[in-house]
Backbone bond lengths (Angstrom), bond angles and torsions (degrees), N, CA, C in turn:
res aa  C-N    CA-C-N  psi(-1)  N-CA   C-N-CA  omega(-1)  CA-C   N-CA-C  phi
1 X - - - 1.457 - - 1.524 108.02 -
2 X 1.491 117.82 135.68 1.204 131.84 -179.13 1.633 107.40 -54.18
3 X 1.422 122.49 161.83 1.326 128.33 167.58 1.666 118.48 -65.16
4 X 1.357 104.08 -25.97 1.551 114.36 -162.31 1.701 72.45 -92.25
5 X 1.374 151.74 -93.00 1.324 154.61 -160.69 1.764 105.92 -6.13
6 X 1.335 93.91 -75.70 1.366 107.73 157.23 1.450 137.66 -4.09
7 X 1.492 93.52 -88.01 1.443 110.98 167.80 1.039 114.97 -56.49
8 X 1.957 130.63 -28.03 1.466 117.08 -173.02 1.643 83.87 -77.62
9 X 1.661 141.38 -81.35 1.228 114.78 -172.51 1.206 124.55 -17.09
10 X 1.295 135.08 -76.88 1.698 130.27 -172.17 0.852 112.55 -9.48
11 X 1.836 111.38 -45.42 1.677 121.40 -154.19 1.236 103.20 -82.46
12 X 1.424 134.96 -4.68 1.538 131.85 -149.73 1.478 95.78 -143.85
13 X 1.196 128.33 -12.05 1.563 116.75 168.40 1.299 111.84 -84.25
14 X 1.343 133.38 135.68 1.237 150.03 -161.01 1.412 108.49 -43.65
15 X 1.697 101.93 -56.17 1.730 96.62 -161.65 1.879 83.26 -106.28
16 X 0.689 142.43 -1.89 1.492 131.18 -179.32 1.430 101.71 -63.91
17 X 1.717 106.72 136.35 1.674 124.07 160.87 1.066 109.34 -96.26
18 X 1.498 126.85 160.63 1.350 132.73 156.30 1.481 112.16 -102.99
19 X 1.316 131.05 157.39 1.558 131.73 -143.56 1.579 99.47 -50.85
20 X 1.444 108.43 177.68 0.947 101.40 179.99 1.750 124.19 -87.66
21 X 1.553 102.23 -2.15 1.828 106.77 172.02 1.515 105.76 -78.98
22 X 1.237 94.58 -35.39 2.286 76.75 167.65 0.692 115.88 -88.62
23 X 1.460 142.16 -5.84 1.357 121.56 158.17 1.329 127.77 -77.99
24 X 1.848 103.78 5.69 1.393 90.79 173.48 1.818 84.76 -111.96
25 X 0.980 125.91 -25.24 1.769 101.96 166.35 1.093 134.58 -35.28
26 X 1.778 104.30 -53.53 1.200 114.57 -171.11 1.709 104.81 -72.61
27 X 1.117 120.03 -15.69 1.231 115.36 171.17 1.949 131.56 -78.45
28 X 1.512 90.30 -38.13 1.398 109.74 155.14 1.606 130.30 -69.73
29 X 1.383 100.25 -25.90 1.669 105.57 166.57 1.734 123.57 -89.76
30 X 1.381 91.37 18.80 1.530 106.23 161.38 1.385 121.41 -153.69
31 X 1.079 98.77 42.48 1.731 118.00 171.12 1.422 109.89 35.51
32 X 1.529 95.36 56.84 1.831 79.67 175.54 2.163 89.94 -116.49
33 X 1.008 86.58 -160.05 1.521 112.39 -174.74 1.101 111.59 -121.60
34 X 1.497 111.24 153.05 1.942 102.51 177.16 1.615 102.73 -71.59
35 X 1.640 120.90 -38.97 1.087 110.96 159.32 1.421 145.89 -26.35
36 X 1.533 108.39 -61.11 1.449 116.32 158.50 1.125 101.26 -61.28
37 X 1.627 149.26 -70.82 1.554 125.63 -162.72 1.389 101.18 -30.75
38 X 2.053 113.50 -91.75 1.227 110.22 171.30 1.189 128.26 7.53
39 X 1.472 137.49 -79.86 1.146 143.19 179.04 1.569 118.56 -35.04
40 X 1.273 112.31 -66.07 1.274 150.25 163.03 1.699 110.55 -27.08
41 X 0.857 138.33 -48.55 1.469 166.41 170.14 0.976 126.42 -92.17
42 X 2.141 121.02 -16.51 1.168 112.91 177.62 1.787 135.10 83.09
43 X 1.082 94.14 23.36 1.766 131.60 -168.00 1.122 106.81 -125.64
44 X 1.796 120.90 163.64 1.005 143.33 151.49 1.537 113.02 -81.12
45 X 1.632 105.88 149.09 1.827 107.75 -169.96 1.719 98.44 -72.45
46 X 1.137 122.11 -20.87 1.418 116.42 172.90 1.901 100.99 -71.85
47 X 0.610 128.42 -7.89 1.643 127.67 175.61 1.711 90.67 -63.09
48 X 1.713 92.04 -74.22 1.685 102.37 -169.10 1.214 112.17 -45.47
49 X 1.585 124.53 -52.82 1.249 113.80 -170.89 1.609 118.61 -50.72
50 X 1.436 119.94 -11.01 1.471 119.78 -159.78 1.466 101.50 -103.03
51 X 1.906 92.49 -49.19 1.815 80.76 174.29 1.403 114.47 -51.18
52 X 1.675 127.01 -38.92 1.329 130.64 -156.87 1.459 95.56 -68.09
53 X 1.341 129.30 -61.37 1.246 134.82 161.31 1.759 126.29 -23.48
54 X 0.908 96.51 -30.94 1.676 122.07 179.44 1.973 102.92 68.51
55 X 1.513 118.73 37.18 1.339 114.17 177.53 1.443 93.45 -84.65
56 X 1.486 125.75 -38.51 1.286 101.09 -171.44 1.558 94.39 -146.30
57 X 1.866 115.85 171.91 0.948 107.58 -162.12 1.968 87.03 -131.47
58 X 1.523 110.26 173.81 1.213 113.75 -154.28 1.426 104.14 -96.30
59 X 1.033 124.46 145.91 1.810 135.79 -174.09 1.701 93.11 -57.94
60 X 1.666 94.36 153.13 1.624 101.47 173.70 1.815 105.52 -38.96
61 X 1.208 117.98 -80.44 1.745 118.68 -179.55 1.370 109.97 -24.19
62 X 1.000 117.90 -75.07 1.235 120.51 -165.32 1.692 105.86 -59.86
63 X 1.066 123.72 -38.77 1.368 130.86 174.64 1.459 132.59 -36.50
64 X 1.507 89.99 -63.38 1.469 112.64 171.00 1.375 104.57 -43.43
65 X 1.753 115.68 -78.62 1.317 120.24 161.39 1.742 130.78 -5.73
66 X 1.195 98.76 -52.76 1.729 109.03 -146.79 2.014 82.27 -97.58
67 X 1.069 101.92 -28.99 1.841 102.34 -179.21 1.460 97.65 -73.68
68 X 1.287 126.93 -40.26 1.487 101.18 -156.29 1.729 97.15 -107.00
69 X 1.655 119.52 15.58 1.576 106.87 138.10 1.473 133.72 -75.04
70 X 1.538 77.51 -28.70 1.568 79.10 -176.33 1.939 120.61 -71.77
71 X 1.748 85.31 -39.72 1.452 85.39 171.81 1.739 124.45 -69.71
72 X 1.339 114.49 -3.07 1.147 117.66 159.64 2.049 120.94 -89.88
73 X 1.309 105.88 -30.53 1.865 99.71 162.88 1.765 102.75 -74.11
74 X 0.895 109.76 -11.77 1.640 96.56 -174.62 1.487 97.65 -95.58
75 X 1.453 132.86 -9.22 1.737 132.89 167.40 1.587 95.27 -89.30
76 X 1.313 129.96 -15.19 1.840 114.37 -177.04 1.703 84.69 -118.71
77 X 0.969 144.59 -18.41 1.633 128.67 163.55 1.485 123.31 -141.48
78 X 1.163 99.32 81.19 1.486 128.38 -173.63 1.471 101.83 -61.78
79 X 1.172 120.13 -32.96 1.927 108.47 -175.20 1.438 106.00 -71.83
80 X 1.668 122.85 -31.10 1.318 130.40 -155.66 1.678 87.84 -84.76
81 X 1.476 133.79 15.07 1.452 124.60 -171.25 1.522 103.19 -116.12
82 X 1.383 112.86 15.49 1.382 106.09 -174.25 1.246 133.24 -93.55
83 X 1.095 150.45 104.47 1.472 143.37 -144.89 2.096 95.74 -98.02
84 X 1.164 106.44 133.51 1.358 113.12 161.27 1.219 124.45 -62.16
85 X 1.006 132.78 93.91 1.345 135.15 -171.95 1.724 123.41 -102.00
86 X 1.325 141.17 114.29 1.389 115.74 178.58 1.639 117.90 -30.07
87 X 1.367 114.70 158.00 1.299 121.81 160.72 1.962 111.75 -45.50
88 X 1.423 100.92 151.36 1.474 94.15 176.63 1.617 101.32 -127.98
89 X 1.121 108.42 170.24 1.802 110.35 -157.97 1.533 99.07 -137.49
């Protein structure tokens, strides 16, 4: 399976994240705040900053949650879901 295949699953399995720089795109490409995420999910904005950071990642609960916003900004801003990837051959 291709790299891009992939990545579209990530986006569509329940508890799967996508890295942690689109998750702060996709968050920035809808003008929210880590605050509002936080809120949103039931967290502190220091949560977000870490997942966004990728130091740490979010407990099953919160997970589920925080995956299927994201997988919903990545259905209203699909460009902000793109991960840079090397060329593939």
């Amino acid at each position: 399976m291709s790299g891009r295949l992939r990545r579209v699953d990530a986006l569509v399995e329940d508890d799967t994240l996508p890295s942690p720089r689109v998750r702060q795109q996709l968050r920035i490409a809808a003008g929210l705040t880590q605050a509002e995420v936080a809120n949103a999910v039931g967290v502190q904005r220091v949560a977000v900053a870490r997942w966004e950071a990728g130091l740490t990642q979010p407990h099953r609960g919160n997970r589920l949650t925080y995956a299927h916003l994201l997988r919903r900004l990545a259905e209203k801003y699909p460009g902000a879901a793109v991960e840079e990837t090397p060329d593939e051959e």
